[in-house]
OpenMM code with the backbone's topology and positions (N, CA, C; nanometers):
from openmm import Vec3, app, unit

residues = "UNK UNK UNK UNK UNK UNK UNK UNK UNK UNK UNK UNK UNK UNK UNK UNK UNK UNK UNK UNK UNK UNK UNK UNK UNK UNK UNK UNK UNK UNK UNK UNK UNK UNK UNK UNK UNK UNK UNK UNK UNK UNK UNK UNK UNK UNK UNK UNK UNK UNK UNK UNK UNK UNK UNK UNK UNK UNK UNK UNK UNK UNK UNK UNK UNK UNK UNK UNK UNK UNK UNK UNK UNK UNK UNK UNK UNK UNK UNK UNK UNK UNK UNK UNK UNK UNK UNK UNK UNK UNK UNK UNK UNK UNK UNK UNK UNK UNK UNK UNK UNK UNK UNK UNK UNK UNK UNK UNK UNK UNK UNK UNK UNK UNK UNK UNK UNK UNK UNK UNK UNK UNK UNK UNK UNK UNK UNK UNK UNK UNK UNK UNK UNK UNK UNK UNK UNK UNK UNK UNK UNK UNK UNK".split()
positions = [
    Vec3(6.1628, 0.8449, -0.2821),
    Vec3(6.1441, 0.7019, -0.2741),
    Vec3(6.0244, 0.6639, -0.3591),
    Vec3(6.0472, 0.5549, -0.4446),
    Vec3(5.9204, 0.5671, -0.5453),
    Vec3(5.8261, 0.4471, -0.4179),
    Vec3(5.6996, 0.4216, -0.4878),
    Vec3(5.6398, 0.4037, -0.3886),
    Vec3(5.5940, 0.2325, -0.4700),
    Vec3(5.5544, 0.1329, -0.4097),
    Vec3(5.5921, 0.0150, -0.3844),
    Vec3(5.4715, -0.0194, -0.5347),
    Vec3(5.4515, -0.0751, -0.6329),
    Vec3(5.3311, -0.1230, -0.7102),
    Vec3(5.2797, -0.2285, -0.7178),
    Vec3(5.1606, -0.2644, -0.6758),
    Vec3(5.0996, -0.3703, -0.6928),
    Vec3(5.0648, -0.4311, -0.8001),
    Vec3(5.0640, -0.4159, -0.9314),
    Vec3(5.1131, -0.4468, -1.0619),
    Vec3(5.2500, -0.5358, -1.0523),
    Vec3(5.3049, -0.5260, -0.9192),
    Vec3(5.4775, -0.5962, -0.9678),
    Vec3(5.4475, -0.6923, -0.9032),
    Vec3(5.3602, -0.7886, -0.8394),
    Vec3(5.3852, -0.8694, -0.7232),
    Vec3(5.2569, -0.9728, -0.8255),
    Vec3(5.3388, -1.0883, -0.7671),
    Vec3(5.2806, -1.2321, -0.8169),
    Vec3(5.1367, -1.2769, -0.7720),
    Vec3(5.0461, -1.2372, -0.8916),
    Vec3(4.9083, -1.2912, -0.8350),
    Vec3(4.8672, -1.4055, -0.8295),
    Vec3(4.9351, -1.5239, -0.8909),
    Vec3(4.8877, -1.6672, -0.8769),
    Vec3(4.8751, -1.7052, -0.7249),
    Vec3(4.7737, -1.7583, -0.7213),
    Vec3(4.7147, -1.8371, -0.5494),
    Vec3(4.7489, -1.6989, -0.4757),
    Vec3(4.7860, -1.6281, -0.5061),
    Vec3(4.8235, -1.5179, -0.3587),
    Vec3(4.7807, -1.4189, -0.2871),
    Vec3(4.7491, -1.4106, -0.1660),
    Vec3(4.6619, -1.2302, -0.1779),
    Vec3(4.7774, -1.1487, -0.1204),
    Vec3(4.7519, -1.0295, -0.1340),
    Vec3(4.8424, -0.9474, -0.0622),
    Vec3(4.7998, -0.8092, -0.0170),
    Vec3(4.7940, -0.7666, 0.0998),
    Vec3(4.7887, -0.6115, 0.1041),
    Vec3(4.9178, -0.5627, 0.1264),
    Vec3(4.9575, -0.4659, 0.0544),
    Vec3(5.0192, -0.3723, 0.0833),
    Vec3(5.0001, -0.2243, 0.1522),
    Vec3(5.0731, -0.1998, 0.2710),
    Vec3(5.0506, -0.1203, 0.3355),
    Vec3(5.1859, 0.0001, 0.2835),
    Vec3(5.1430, 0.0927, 0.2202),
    Vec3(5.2581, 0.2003, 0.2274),
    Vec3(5.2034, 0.3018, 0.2922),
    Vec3(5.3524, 0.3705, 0.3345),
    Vec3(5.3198, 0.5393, 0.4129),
    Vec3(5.4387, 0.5628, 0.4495),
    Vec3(5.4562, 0.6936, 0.3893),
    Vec3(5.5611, 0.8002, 0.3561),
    Vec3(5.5946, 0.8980, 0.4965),
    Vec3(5.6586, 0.8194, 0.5826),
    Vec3(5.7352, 0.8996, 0.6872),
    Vec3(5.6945, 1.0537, 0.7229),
    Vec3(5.7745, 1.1322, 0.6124),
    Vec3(5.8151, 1.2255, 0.5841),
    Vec3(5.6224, 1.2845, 0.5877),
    Vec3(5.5418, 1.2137, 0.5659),
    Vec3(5.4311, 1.2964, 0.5327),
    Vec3(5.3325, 1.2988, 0.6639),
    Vec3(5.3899, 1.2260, 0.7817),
    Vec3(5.3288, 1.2311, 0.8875),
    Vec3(5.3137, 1.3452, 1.0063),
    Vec3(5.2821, 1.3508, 1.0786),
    Vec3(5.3136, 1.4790, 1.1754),
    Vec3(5.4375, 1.4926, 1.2516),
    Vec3(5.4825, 1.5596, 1.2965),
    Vec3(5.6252, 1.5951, 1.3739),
    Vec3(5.6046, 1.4437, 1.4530),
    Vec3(5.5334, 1.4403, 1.5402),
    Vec3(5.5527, 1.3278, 1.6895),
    Vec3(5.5248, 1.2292, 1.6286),
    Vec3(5.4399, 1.1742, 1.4832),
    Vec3(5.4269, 1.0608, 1.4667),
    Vec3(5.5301, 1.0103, 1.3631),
    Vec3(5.6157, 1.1120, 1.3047),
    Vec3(5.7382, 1.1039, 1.2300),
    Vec3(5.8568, 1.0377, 1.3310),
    Vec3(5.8610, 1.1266, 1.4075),
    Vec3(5.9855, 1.0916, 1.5265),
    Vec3(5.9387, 0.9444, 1.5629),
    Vec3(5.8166, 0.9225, 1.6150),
    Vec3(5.8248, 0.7928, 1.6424),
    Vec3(5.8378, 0.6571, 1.5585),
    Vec3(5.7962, 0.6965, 1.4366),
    Vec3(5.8120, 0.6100, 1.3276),
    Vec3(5.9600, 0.5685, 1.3235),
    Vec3(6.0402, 0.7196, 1.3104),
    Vec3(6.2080, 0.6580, 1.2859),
    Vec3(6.2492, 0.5966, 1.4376),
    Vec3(6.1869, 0.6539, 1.5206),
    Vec3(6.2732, 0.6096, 1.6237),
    Vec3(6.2164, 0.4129, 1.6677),
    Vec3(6.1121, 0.4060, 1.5873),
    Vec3(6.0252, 0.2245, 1.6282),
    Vec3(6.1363, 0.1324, 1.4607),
    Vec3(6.1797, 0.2432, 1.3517),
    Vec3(6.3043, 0.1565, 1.2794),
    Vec3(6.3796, 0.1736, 1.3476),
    Vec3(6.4679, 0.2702, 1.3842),
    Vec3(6.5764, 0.2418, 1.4496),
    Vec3(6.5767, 0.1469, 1.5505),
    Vec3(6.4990, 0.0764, 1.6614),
    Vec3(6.4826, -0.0545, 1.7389),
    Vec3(6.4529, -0.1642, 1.6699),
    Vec3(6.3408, -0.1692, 1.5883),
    Vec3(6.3865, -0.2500, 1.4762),
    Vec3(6.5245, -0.3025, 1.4026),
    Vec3(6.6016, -0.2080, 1.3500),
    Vec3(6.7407, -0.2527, 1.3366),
    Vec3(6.8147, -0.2891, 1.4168),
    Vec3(6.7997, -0.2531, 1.5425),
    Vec3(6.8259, -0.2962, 1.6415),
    Vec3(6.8407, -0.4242, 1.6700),
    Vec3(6.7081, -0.4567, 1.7154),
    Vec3(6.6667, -0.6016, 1.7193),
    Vec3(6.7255, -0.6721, 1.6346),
    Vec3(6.7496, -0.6422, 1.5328),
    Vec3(6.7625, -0.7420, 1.3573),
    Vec3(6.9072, -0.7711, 1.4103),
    Vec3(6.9800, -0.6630, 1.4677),
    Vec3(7.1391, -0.6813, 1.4745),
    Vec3(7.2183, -0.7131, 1.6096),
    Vec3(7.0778, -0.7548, 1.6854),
    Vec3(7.1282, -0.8228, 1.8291),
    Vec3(7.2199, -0.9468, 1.8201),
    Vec3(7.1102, -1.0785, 1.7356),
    Vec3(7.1977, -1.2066, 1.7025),
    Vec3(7.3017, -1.1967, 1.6478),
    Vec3(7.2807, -1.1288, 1.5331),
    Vec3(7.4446, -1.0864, 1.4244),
    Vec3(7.5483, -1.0878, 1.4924),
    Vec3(7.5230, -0.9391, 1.6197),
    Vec3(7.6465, -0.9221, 1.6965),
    Vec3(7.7237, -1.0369, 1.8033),
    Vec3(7.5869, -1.1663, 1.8010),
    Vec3(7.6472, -1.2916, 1.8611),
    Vec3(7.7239, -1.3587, 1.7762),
    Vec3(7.7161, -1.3413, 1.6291),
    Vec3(7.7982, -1.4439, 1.5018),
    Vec3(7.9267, -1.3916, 1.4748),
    Vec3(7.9402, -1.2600, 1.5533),
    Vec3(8.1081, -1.1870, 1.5266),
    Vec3(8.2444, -1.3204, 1.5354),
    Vec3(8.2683, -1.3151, 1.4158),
    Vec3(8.4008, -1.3916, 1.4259),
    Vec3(8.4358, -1.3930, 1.5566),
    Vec3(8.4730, -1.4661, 1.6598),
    Vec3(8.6084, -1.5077, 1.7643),
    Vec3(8.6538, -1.4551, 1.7586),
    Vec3(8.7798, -1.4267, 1.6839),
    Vec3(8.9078, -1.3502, 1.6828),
    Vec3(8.8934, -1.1924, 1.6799),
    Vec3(8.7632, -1.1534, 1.6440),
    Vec3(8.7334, -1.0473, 1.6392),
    Vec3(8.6872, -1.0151, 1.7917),
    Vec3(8.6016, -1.0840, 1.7894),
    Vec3(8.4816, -1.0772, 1.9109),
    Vec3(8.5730, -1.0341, 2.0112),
    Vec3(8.6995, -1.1165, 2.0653),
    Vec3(8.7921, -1.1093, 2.1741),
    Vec3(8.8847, -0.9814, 2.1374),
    Vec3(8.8585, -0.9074, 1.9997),
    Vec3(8.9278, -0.7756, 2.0480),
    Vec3(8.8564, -0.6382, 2.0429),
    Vec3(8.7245, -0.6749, 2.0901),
    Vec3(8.6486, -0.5450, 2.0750),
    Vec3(8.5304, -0.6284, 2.1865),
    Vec3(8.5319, -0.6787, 2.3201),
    Vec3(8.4884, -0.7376, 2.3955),
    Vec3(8.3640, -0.6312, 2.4560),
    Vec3(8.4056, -0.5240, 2.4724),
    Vec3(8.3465, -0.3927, 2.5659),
    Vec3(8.2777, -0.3129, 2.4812),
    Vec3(8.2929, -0.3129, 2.3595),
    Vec3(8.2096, -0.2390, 2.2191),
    Vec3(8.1270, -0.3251, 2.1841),
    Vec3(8.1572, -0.4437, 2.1769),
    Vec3(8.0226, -0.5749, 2.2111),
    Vec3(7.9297, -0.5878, 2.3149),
    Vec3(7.9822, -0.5917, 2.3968),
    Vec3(7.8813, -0.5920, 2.5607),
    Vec3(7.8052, -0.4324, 2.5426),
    Vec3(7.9121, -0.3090, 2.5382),
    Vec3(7.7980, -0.1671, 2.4811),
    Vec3(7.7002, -0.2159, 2.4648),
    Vec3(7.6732, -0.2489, 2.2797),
    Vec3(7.6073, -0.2620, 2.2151),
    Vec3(7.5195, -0.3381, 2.2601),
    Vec3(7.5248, -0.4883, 2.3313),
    Vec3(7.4544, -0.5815, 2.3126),
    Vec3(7.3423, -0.5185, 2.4026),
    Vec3(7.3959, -0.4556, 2.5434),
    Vec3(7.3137, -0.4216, 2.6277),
    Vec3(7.2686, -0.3171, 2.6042),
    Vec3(7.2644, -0.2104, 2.5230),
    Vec3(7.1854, -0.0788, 2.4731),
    Vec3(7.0735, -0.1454, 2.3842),
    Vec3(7.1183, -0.2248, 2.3242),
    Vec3(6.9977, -0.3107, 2.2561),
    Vec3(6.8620, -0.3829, 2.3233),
    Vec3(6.9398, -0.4366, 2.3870),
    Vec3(6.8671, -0.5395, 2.5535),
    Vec3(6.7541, -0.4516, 2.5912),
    Vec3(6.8045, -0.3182, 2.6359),
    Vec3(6.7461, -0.1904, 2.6964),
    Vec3(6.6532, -0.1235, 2.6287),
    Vec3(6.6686, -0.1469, 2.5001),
    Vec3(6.6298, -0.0682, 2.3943),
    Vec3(6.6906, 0.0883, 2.4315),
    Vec3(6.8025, 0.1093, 2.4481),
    Vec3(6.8372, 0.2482, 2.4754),
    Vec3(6.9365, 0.3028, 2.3979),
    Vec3(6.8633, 0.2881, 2.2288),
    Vec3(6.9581, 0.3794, 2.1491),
    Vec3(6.9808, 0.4586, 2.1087),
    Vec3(6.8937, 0.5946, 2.1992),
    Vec3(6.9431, 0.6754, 2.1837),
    Vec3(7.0027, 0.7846, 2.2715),
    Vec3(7.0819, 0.7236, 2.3256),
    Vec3(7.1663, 0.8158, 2.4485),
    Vec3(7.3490, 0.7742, 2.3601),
    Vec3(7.4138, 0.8532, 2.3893),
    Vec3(7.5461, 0.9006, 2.3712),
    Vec3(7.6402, 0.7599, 2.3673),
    Vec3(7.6107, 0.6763, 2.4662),
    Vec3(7.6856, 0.5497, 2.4437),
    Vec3(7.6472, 0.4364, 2.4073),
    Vec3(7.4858, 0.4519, 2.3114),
    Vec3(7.5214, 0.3621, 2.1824),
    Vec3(7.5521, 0.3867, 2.0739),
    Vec3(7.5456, 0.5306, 2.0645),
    Vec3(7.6166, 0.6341, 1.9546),
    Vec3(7.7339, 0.6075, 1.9171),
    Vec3(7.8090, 0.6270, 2.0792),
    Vec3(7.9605, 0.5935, 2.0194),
    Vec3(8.0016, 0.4805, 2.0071),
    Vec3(7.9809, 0.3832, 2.0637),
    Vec3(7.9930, 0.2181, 2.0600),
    Vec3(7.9104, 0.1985, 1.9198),
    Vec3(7.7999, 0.2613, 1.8470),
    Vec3(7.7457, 0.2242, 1.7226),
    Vec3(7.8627, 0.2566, 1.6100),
    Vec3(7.8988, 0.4054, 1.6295),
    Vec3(7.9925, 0.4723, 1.5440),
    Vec3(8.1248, 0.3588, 1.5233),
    Vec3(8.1550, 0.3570, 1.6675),
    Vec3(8.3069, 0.2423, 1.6564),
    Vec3(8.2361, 0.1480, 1.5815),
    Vec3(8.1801, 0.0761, 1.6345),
    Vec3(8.1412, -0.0456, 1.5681),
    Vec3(8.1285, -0.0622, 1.4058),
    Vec3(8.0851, 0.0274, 1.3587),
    Vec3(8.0361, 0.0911, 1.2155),
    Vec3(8.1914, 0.0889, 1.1326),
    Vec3(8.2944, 0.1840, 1.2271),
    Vec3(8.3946, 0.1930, 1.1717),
    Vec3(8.5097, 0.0970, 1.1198),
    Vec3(8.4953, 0.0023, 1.2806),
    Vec3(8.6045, -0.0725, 1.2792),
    Vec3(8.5362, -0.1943, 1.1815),
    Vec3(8.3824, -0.2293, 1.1732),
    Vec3(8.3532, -0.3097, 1.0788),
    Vec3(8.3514, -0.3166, 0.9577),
    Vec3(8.3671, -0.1987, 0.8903),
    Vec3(8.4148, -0.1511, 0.7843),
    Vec3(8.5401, -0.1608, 0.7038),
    Vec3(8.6161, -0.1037, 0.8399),
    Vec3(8.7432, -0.1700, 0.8125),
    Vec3(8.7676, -0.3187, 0.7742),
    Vec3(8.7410, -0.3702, 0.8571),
    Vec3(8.7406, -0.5424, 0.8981),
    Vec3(8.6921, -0.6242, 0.7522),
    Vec3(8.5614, -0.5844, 0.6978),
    Vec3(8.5249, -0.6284, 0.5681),
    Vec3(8.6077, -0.6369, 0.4619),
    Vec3(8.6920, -0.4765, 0.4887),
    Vec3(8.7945, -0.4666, 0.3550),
    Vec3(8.9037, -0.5349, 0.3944),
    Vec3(8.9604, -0.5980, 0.4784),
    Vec3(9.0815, -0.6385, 0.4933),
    Vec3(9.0797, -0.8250, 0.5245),
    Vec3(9.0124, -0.8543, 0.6663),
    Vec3(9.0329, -0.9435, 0.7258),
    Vec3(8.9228, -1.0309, 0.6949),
    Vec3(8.7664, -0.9972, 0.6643),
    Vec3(8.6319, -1.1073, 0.6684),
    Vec3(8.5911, -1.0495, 0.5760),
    Vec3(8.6335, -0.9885, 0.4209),
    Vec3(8.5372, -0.9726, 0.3181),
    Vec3(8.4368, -1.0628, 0.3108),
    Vec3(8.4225, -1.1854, 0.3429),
    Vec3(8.3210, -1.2933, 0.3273),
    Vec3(8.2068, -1.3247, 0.4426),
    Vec3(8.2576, -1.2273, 0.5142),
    Vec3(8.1568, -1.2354, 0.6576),
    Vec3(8.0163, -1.2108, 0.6628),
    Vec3(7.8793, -1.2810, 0.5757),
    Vec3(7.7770, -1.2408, 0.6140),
    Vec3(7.7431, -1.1460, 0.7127),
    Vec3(7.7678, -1.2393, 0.8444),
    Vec3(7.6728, -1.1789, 0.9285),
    Vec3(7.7806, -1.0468, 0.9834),
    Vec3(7.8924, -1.0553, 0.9835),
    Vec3(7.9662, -0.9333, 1.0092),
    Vec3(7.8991, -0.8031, 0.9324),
    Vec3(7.8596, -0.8342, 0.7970),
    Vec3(7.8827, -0.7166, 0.6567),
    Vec3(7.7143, -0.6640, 0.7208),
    Vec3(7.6047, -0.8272, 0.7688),
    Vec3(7.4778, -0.7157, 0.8034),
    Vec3(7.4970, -0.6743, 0.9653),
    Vec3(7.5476, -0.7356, 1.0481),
    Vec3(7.5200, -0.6921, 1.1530),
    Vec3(7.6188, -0.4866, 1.1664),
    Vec3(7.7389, -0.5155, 1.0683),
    Vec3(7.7239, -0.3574, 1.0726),
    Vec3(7.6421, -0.2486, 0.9756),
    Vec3(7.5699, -0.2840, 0.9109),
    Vec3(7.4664, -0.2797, 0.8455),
    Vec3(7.3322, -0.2451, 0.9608),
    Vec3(7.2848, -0.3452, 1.0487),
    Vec3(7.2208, -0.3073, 1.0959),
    Vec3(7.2131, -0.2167, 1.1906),
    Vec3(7.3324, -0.2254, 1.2943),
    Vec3(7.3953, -0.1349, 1.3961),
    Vec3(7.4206, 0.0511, 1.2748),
    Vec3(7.4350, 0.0487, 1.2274),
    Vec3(7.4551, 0.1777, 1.1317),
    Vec3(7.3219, 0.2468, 1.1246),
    Vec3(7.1790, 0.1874, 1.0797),
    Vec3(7.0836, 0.1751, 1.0727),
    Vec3(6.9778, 0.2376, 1.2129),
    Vec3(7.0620, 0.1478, 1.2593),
    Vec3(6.9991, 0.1888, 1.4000),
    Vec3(7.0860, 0.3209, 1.4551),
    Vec3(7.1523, 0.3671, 1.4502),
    Vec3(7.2395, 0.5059, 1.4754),
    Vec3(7.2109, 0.5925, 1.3551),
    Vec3(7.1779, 0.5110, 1.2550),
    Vec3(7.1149, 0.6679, 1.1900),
    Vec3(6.9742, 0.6995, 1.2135),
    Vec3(6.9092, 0.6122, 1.2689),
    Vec3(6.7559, 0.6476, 1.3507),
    Vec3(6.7682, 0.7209, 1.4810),
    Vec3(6.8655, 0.6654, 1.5356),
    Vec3(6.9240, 0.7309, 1.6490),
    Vec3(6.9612, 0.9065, 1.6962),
    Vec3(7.0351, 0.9591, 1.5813),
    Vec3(7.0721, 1.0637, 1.5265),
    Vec3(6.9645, 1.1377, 1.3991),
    Vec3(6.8976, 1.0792, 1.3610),
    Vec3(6.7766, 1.1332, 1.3452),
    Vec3(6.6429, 1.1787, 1.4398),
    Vec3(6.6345, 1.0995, 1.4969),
    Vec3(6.5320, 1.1550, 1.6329),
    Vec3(6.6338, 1.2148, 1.6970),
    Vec3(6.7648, 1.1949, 1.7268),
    Vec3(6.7859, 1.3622, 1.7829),
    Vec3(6.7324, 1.5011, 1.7138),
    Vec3(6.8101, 1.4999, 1.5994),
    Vec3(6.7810, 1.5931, 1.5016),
    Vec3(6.6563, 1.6629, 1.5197),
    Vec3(6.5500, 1.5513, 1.5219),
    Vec3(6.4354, 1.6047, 1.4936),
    Vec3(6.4022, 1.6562, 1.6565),
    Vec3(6.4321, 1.6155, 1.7334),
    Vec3(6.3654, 1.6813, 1.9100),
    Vec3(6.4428, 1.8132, 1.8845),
    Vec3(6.6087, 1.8124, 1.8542),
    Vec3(6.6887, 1.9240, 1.8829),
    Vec3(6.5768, 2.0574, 1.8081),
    Vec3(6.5464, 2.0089, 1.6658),
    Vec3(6.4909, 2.1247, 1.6154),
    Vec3(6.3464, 2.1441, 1.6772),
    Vec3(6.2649, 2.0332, 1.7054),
    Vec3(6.1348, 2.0957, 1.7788),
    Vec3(6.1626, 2.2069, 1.8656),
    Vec3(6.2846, 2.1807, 1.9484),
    Vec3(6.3080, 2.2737, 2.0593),
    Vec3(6.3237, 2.3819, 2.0562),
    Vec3(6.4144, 2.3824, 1.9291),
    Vec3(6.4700, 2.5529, 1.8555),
    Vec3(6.3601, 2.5911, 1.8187),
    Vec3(6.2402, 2.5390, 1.7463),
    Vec3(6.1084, 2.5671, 1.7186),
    Vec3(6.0172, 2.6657, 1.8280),
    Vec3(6.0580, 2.5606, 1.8930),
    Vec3(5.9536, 2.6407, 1.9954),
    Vec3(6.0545, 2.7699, 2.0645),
    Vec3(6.1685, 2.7419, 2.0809),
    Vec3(6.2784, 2.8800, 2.1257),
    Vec3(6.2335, 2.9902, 2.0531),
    Vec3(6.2315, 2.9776, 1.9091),
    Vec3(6.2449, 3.0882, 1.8008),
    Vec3(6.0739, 3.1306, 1.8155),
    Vec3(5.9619, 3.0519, 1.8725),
    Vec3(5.8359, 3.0586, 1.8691),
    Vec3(5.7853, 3.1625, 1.9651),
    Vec3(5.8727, 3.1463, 2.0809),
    Vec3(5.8370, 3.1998, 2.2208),
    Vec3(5.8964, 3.3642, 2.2003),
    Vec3(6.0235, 3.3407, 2.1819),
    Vec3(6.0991, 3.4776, 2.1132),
    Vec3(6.0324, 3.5786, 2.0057),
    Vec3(5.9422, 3.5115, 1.9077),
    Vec3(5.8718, 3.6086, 1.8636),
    Vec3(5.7911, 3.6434, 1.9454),
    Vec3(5.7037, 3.5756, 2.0090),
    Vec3(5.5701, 3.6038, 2.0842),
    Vec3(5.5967, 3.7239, 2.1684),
    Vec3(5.7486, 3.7607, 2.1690),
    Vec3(5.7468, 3.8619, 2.3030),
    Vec3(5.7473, 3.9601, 2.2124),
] * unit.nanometer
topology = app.Topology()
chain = topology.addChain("A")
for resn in residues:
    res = topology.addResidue(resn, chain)
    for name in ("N", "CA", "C"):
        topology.addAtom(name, app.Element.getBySymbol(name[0]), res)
């Protein structure tokens, strides 16, 4: 990821700080929490969206809506059933773009954002699953 330049941004009347920092260069627990505070972030971003779902849509995916809306509510995205209610959602909106609402703003970001948030989701798994093996494979030498 190249990293953001302050050379590119408009200095007339303006101030600006820019704050960058590279994920990837933080410590294990402050990495995980970083992806896992975007992934609620996207979250959040794709709560309203999921209120702008076309009607006709909305009424045939009623229960993959309510999922979602309330794993969001909860902030609880990362347990197994906003995974799969994210995944459906991801899929069938995908679909839906190419066929029925190519023109759907808020359809095209709200699965955009819901995607976003399940790949933060599935990333802080990732990353606990392997701390764990870490420390498995850690303890196993020690003996």
């Amino acid at each position: 990821m190249s990293k953001p330049s302050f050379n590119n941004m408009p200095k007339a009347n303006h101030r600006a700080v820019l704050h960058y920092f590279d994920s990837d260069a933080l410590p294990h627990d402050q990495r995980t929490l970083a992806i896992a505070a975007d992934g609620l972030a996207a979250a959040r971003r794709a709560r309203p969206l999921l209120d702008d779902i076309p009607e006709d849509l909305a009424v045939e995916i009623p229960d993959l809506l309510r999922i979602l809306r309330d794993s969001i509510a909860r902030r609880a995205i990362f347990v197994p059933a906003f995974r799969e209610a994210a995944e459906q959602f991801r899929r069938i909106g995908a679909r839906l773009l190419e066929s029925r609402y190519p023109d759907d703003e808020h359809l095209r970001e709200a699965v955009i954002m819901v995607g976003e948030a399940l790949d933060a989701s599935e990333r802080v798994e990732d990353l606990v699953a392997a701390a764990a093996l870490m420390k498995t494979v850690a303890a196993a030498r020690a003996r």
